[in-house]
Backbone as a printed PyTorch tensor [residue, N CA C, xyz], in Angstrom:
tensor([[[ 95.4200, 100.7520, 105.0390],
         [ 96.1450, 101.8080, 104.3400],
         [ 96.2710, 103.0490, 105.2240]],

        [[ 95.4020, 103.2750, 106.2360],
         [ 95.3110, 104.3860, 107.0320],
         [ 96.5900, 104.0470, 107.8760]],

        [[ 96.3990, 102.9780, 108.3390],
         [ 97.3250, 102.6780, 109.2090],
         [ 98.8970, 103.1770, 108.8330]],

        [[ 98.8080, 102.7120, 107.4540],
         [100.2180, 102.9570, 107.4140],
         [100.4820, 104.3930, 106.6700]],

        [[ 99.7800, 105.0050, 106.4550],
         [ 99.8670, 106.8970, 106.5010],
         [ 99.7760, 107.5800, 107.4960]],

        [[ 99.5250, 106.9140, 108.5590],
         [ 99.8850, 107.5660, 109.7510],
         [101.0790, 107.5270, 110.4510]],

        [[101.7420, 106.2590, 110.0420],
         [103.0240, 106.0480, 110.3840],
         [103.9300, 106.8120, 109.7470]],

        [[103.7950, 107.0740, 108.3120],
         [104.4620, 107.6140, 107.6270],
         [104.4170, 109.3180, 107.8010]],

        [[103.2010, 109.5300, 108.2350],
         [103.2800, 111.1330, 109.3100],
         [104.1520, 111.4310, 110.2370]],

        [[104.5440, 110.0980, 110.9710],
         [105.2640, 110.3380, 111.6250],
         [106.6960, 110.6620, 111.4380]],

        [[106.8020, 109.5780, 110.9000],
         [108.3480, 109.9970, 109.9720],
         [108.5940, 111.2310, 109.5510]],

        [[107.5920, 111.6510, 108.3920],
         [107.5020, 113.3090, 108.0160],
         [107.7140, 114.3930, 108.9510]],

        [[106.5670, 114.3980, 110.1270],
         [107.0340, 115.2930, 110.9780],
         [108.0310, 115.4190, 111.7050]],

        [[108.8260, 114.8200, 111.9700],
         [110.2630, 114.5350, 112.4320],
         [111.5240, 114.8380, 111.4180]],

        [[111.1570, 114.4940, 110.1580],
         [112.0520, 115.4280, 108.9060],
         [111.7420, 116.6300, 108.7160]],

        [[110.6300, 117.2640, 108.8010],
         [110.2560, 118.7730, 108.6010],
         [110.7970, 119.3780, 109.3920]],

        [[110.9440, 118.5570, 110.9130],
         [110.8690, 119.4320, 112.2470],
         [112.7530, 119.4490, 112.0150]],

        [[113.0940, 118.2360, 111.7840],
         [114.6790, 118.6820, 112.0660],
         [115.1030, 119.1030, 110.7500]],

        [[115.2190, 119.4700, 109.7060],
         [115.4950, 119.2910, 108.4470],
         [114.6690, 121.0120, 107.8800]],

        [[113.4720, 121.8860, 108.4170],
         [113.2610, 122.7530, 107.8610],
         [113.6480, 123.7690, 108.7380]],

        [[114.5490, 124.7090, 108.2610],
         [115.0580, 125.9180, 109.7390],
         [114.1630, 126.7200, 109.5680]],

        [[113.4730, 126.7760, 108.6740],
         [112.7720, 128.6860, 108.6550],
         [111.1980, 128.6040, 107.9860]],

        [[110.6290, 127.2260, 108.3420],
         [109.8110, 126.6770, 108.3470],
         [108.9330, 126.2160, 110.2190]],

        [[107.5950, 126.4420, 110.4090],
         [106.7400, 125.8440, 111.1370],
         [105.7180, 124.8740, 110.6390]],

        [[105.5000, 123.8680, 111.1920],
         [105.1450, 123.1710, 110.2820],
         [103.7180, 122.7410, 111.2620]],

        [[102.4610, 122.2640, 110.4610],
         [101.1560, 121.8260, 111.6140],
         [100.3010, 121.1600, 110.6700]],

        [[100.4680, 119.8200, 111.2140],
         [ 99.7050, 118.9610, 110.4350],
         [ 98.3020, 119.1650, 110.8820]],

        [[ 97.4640, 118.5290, 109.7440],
         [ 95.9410, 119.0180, 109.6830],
         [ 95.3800, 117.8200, 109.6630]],

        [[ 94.2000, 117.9890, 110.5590],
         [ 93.4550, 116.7200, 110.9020],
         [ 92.0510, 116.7340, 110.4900]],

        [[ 91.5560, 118.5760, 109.8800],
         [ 90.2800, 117.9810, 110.1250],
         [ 89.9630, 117.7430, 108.2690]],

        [[ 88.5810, 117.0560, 108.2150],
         [ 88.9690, 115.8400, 106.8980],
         [ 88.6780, 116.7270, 105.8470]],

        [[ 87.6170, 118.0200, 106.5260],
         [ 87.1170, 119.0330, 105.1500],
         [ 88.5140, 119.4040, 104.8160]],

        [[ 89.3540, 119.9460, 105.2240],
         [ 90.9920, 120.5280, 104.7800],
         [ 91.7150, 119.8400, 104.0970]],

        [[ 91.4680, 118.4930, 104.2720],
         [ 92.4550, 117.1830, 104.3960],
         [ 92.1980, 117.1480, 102.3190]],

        [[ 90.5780, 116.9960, 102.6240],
         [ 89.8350, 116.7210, 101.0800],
         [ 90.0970, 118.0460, 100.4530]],

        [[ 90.2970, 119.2700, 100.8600],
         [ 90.9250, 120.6110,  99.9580],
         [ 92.0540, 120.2350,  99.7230]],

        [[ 92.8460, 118.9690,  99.6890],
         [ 94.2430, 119.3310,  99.3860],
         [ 95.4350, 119.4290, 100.3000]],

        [[ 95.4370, 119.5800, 101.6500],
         [ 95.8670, 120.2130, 102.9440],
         [ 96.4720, 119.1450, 103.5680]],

        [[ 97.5990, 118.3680, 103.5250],
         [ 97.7910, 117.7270, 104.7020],
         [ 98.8340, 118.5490, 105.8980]],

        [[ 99.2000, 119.4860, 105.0170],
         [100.0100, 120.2370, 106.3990],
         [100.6500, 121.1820, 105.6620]],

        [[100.0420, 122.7590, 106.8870],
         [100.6980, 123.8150, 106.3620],
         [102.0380, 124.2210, 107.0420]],

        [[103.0580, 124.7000, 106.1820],
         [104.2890, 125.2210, 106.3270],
         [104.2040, 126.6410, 106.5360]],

        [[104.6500, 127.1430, 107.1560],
         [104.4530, 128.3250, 108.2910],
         [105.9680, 129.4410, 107.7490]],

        [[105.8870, 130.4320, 107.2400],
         [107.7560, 130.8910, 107.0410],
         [108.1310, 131.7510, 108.0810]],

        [[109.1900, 131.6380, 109.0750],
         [108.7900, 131.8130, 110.5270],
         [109.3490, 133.4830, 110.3350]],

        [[109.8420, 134.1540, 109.2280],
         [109.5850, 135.6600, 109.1520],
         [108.9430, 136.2830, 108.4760]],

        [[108.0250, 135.6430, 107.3170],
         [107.2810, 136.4980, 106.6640],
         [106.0110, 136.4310, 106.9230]],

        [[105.7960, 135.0210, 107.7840],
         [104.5700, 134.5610, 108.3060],
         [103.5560, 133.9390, 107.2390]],

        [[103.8220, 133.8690, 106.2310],
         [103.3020, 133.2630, 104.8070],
         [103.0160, 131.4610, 105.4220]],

        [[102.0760, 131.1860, 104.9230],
         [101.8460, 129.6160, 104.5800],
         [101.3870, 129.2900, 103.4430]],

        [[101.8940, 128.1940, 103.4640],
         [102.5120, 127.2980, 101.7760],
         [101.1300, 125.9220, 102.5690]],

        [[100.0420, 125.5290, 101.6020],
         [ 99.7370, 124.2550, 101.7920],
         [100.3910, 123.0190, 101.5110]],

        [[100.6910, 121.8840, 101.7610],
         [101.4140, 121.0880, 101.0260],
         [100.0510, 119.7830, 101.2730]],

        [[100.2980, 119.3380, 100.2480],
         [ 99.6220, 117.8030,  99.7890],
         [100.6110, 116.4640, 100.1150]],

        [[100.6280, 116.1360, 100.5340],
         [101.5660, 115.0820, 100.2380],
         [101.1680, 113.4270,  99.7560]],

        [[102.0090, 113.2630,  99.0900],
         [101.6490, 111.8200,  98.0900],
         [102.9900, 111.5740,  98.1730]],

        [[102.3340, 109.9210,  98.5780],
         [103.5060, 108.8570,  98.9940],
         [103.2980, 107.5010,  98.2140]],

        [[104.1750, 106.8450,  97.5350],
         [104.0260, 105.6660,  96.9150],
         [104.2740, 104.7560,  97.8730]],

        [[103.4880, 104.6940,  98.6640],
         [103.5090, 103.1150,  99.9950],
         [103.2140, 102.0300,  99.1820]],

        [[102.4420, 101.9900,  97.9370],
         [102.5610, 100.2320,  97.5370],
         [104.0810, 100.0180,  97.0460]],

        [[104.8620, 101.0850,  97.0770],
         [106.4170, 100.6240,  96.1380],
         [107.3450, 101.0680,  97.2630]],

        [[107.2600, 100.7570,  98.3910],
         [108.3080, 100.0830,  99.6810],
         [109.5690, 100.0820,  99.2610]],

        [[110.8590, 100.6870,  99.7860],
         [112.1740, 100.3540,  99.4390],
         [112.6490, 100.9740,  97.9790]],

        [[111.7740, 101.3810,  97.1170],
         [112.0110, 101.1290,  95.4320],
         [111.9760, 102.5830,  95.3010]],

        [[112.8900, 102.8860,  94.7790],
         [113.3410, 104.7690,  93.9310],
         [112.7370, 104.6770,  92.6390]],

        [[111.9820, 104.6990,  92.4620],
         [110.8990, 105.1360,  91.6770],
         [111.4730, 106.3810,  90.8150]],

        [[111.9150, 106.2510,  89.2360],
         [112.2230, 108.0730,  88.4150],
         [111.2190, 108.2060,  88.2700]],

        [[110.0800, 107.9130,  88.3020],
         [108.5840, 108.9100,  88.0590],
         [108.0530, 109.0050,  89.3150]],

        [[106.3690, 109.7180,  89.2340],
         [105.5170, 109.9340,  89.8860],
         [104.1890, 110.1310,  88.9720]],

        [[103.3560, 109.4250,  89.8780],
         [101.9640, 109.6740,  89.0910],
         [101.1390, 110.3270,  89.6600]],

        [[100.8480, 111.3340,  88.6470],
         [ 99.8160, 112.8100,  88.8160],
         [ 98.4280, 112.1820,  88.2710]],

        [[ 97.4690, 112.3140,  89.5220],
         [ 96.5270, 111.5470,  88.9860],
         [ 94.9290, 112.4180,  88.4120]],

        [[ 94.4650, 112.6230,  87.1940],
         [ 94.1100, 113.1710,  85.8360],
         [ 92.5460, 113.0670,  86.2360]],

        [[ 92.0960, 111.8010,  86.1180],
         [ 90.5720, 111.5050,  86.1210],
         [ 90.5490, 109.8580,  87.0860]],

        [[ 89.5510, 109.4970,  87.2390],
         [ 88.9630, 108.1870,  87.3990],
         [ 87.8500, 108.0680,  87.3270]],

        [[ 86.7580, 107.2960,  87.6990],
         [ 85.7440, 106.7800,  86.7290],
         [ 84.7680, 106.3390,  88.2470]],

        [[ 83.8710, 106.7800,  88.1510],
         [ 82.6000, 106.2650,  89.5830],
         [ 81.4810, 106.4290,  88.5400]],

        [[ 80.9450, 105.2630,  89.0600],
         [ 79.4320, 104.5180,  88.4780],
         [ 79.4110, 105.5660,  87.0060]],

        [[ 80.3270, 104.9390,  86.2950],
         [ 80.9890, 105.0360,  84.9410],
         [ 80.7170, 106.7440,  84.5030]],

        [[ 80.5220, 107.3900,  85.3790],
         [ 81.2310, 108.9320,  85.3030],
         [ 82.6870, 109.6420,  85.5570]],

        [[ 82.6190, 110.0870,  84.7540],
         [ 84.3230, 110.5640,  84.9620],
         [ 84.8560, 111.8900,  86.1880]],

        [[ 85.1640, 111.4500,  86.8460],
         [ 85.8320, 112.1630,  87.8710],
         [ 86.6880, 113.2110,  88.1220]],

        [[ 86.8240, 114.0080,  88.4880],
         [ 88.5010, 114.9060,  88.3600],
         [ 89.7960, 114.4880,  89.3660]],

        [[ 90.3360, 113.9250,  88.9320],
         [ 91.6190, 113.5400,  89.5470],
         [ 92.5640, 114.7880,  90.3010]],

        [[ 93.1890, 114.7850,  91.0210],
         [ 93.5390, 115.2860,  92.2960],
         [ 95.0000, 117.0850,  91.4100]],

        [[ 95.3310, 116.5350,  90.6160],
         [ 95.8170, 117.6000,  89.8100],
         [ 95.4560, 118.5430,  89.0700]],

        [[ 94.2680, 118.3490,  88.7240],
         [ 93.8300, 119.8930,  87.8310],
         [ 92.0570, 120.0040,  88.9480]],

        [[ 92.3460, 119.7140,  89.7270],
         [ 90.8770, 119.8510,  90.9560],
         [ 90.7850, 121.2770,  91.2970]],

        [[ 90.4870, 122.0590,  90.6890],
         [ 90.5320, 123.7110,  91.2030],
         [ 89.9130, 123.8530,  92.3300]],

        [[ 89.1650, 122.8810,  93.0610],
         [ 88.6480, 122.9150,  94.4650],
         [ 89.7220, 123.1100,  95.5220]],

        [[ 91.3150, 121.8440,  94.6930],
         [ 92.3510, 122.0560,  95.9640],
         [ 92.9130, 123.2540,  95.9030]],

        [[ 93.3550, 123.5760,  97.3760],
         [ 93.9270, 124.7760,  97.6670],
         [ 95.2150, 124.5070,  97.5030]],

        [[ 95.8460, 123.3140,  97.1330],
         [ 97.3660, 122.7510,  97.4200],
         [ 98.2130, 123.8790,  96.4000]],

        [[ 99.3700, 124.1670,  97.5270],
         [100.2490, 124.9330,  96.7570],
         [101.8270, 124.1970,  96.7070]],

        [[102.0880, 122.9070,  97.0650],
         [103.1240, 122.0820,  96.9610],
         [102.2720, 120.6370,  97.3200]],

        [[102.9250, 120.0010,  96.0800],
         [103.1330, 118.5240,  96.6950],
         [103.9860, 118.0670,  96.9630]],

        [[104.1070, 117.2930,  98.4080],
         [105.2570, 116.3520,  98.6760],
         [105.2900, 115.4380,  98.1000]],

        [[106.0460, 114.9870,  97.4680],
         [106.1960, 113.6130,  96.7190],
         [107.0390, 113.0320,  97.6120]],

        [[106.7460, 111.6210,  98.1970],
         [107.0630, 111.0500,  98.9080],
         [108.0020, 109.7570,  98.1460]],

        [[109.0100, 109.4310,  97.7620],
         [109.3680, 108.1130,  97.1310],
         [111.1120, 107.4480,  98.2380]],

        [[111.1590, 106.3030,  97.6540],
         [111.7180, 105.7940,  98.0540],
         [111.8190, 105.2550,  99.7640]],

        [[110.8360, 104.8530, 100.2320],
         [110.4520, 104.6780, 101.6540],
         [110.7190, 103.4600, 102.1560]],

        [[111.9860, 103.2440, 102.8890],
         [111.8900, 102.3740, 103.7570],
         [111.3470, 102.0950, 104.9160]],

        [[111.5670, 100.3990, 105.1420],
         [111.2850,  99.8990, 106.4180],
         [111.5260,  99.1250, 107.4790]],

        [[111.2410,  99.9190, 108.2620],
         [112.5060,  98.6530, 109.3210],
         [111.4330,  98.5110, 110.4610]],

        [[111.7790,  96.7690, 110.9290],
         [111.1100,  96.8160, 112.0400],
         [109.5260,  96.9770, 111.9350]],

        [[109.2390,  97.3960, 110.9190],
         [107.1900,  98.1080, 110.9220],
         [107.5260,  99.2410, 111.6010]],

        [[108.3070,  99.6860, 110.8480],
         [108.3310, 101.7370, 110.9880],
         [109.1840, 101.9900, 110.0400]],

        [[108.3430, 102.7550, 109.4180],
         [109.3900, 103.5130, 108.4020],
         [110.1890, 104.8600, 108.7690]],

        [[111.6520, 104.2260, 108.2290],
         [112.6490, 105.1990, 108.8910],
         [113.6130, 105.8230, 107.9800]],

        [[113.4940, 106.0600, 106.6870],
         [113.8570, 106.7140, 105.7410],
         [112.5150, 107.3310, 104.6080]],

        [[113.0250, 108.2430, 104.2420],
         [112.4040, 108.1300, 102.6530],
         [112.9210, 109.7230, 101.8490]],

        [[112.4730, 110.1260, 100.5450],
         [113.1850, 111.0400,  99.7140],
         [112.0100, 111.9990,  99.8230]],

        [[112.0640, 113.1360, 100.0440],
         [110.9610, 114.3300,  99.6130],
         [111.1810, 115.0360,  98.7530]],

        [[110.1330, 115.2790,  97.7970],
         [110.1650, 116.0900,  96.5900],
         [109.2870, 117.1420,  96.9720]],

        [[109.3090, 118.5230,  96.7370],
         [108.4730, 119.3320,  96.5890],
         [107.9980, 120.1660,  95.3450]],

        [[106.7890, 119.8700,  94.6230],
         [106.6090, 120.5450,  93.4820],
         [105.6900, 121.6730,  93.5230]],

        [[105.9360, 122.6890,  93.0110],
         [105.6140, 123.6490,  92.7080],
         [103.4660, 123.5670,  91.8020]],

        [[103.1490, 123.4250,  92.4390],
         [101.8690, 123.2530,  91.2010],
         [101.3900, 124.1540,  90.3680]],

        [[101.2740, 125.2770,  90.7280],
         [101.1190, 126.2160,  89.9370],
         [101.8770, 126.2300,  88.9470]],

        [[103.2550, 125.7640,  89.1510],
         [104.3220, 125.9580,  88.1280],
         [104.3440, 124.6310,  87.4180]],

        [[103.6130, 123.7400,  87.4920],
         [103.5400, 122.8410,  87.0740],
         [102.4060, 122.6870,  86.1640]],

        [[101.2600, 123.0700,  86.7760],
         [100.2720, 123.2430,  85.5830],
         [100.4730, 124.4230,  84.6570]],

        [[101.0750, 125.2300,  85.3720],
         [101.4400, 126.2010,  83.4600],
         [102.3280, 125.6830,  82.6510]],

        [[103.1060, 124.7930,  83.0940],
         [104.3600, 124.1540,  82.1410],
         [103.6550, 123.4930,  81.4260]],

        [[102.4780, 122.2080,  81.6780],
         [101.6700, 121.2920,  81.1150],
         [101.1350, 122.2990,  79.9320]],

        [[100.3770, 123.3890,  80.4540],
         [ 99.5870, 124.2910,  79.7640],
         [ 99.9170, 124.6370,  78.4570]],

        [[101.1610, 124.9030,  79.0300],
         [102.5710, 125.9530,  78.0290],
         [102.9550, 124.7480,  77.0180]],

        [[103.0310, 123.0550,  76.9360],
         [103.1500, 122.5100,  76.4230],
         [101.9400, 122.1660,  75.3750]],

        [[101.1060, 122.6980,  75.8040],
         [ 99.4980, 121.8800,  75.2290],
         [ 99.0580, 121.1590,  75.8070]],

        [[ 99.6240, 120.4730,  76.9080],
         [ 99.0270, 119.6330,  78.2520],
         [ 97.9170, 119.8730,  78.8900]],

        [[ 96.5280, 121.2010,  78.5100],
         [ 95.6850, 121.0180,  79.0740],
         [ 95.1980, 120.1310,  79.8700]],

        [[ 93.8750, 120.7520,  80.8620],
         [ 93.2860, 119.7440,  81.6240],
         [ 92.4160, 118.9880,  80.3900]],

        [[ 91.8500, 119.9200,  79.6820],
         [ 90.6980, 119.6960,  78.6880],
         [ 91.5490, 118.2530,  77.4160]],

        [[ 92.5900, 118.6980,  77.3690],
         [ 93.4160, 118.1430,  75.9720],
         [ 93.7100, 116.4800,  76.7110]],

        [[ 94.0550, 116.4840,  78.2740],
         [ 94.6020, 115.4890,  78.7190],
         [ 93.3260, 114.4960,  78.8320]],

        [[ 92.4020, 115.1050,  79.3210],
         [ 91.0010, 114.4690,  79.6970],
         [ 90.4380, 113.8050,  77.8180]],

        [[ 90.4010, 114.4790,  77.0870],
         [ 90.4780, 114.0170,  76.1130],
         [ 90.9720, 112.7820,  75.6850]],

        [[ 91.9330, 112.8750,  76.0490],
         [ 93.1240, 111.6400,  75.7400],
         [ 92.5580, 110.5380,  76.7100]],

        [[ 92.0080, 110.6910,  77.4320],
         [ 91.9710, 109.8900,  79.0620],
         [ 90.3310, 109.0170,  78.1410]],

        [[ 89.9010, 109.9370,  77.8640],
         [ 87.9440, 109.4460,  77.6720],
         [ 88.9010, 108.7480,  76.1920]],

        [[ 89.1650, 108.6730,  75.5380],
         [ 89.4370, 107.6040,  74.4840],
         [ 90.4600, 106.6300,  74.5750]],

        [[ 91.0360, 106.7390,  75.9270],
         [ 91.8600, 105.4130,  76.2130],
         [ 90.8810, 104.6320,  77.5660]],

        [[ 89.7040, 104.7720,  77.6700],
         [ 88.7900, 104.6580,  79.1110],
         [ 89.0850, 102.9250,  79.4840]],

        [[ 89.0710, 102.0510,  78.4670],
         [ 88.9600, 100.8860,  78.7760],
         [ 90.8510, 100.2290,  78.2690]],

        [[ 91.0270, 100.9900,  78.1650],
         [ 92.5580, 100.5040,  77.8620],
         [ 93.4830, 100.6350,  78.5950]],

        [[ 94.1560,  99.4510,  79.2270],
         [ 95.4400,  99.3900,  80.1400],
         [ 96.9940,  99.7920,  79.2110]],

        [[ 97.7160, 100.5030,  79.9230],
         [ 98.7500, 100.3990,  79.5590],
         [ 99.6230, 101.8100,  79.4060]],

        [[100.4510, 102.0470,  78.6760],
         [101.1520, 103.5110,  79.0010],
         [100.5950, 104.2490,  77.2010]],

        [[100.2340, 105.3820,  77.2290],
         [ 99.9650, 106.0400,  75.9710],
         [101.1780, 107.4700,  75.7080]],

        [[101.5770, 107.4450,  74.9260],
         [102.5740, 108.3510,  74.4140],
         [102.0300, 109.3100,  74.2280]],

        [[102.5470, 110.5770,  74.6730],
         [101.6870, 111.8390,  74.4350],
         [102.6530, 112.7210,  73.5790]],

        [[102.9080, 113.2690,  72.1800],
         [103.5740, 113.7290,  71.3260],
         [104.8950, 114.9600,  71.9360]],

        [[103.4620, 115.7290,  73.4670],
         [104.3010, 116.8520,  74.0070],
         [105.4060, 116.3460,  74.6410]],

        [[105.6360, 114.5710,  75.0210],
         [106.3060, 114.7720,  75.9520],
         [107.6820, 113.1920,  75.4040]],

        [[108.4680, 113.3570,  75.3530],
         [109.5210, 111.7070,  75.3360],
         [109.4420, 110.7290,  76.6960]],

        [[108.6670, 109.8850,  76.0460],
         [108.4660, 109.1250,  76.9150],
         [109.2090, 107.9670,  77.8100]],

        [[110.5770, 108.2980,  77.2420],
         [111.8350, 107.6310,  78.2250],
         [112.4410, 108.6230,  79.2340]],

        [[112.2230, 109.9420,  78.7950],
         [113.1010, 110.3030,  79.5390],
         [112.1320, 111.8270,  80.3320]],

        [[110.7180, 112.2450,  79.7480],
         [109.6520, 113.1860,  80.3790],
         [108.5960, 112.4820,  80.9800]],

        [[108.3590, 111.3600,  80.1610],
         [106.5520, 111.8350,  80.9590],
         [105.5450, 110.9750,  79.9570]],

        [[104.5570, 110.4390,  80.1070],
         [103.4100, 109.3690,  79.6090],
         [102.3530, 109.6120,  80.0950]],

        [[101.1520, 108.8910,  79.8020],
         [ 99.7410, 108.1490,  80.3900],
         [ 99.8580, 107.2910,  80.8290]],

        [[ 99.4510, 107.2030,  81.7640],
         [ 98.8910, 105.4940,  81.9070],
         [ 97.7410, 105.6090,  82.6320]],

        [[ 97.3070, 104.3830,  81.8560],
         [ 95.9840, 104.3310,  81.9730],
         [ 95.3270, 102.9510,  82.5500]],

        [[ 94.8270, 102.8860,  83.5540],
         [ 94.5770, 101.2940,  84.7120],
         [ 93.7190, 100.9360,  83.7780]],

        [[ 92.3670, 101.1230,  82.8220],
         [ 91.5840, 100.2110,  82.1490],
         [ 90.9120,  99.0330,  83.3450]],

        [[ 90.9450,  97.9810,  82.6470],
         [ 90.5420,  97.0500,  83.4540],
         [ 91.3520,  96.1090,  84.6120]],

        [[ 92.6180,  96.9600,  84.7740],
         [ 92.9830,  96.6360,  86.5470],
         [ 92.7440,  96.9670,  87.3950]],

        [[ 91.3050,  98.3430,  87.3540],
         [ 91.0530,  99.1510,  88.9050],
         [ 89.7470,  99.2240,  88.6470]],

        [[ 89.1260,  98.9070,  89.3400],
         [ 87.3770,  99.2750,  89.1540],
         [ 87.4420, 101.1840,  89.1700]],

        [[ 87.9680, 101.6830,  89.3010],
         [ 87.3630, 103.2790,  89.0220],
         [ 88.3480, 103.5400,  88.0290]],

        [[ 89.4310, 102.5120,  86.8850],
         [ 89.5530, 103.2660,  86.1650],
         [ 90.1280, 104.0470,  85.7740]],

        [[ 91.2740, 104.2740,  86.9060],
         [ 92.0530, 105.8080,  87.0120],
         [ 93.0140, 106.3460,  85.6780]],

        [[ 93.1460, 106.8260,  85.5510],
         [ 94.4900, 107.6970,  84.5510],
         [ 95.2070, 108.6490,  85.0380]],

        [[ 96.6010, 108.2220,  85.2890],
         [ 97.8190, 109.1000,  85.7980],
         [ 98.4860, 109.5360,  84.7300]],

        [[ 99.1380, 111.0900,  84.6870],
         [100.3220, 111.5740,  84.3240],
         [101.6780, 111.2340,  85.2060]],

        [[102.2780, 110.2310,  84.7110],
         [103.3200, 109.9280,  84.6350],
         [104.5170, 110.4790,  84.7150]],

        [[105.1230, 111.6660,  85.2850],
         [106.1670, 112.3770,  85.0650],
         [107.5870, 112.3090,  85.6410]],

        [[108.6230, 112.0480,  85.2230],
         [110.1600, 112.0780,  85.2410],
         [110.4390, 113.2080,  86.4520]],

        [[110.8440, 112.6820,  87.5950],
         [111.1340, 113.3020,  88.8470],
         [112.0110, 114.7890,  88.4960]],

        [[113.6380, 113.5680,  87.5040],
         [114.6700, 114.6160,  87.3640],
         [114.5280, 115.5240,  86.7270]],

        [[113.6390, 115.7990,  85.2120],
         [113.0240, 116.5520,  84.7650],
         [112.3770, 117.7940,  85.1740]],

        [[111.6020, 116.9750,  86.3670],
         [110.4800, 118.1660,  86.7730],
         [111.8440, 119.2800,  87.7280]],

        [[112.8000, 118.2700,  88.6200],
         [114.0410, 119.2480,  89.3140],
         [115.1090, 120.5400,  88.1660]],

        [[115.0510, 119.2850,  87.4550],
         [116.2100, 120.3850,  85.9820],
         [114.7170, 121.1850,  85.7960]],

        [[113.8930, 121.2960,  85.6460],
         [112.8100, 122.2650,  84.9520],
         [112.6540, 123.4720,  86.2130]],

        [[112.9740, 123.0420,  87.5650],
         [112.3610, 124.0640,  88.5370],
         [111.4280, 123.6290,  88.8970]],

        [[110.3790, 122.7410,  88.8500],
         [108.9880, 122.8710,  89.3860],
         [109.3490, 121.6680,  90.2760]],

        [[110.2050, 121.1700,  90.5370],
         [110.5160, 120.3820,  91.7580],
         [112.1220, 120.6180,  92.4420]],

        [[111.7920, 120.2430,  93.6200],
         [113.1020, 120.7310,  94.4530],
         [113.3690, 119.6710,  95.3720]],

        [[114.0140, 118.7300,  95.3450],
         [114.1640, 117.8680,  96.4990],
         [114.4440, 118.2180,  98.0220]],

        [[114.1110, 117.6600,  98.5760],
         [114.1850, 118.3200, 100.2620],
         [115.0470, 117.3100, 100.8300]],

        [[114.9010, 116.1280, 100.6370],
         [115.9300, 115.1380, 101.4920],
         [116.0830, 113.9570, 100.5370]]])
């Protein structure tokens, strides 16, 4: 899996580099940064401001445009519950790249779509809905052993946003928020880049 996130760095840095004008961009290697959230800060080459970005890539779904993304909530180690990578107040992340639709050619990937979301603006929208961390985690500890997608009242689940919940297809368990790409763009808290 390393292997092939490094490849896919590559790709990235070569879209940032030709594709951002008023952007510097410097990927981060060392692992304490990496685990804050950090895979590479964006530089604004006149105000001198940096933006962290996270980036998350769906490499098991190759080729496939994916309308969601999964925001991942909790998971489960030696049957304690975990904090999943979205409401982690440890990360410093101030954008995620959402990485979808990634091709491959040859064993190099030479396309793919970037999303950039806003997180801050994303967890107050959740907030602003009743989407707590506390309300979601809730929901998460009484679906713990159950596979499948759970309907959450705040949100329509054809066309916003779900649970899902791995149960007994992942040994840790995980539970993702599920959320509608185009949604999050019509809402503002995402902006496509390419």
């Amino acid at each position: 899996y390393l292997a092939k996130e490094q490849k896919l760095c590559k790709l990235l840095d070569r879209l940032y580099e030709t594709h951002l004008k008023t952007y510097t961009t410097k990927r981060i290697s060392d692992p304490a940064e990496q685990l804050s959230g950090t895979d590479v800060l964006f530089q604004h080459k006149y105000s001198k401001k940096y933006y962290r970005i996270d980036e998350k890539a769906q490499l098991d779904y190759l080729g496939k445009d994916l309308p969601t993304f999964a925001f991942e909530l909790c998971y489960y180690k030696t049957d304690a519950m975990k904090k999943g990578w979205l409401f982690d107040s440890l990360k410093k992340t101030d954008f995620y790249a959402l990485i979808t639709n990634i091709t491959l050619k040859n064993q190099d990937y030479c396309s793919c779509c970037i999303r950039f979301v806003n997180r801050k603006k994303l967890v107050k929208w959740l907030e602003h809905l009743g989407l707590s961390e506390h309300s979601l985690n809730e929901t998460a500890i009484a679906h713990k052993d159950f596979t499948g997608k759970v309907e959450l009242k705040q949100l329509n689940m054809r066309h916003e946003g779900y649970l899902y919940c791995s149960g007994k297809r992942k040994a840790e368990k995980p539970v993702n928020l599920i959320l509608y790409l185009d949604m999050l763009e019509h809402l503002g808290i995402a902006k496509r880049f390419i």
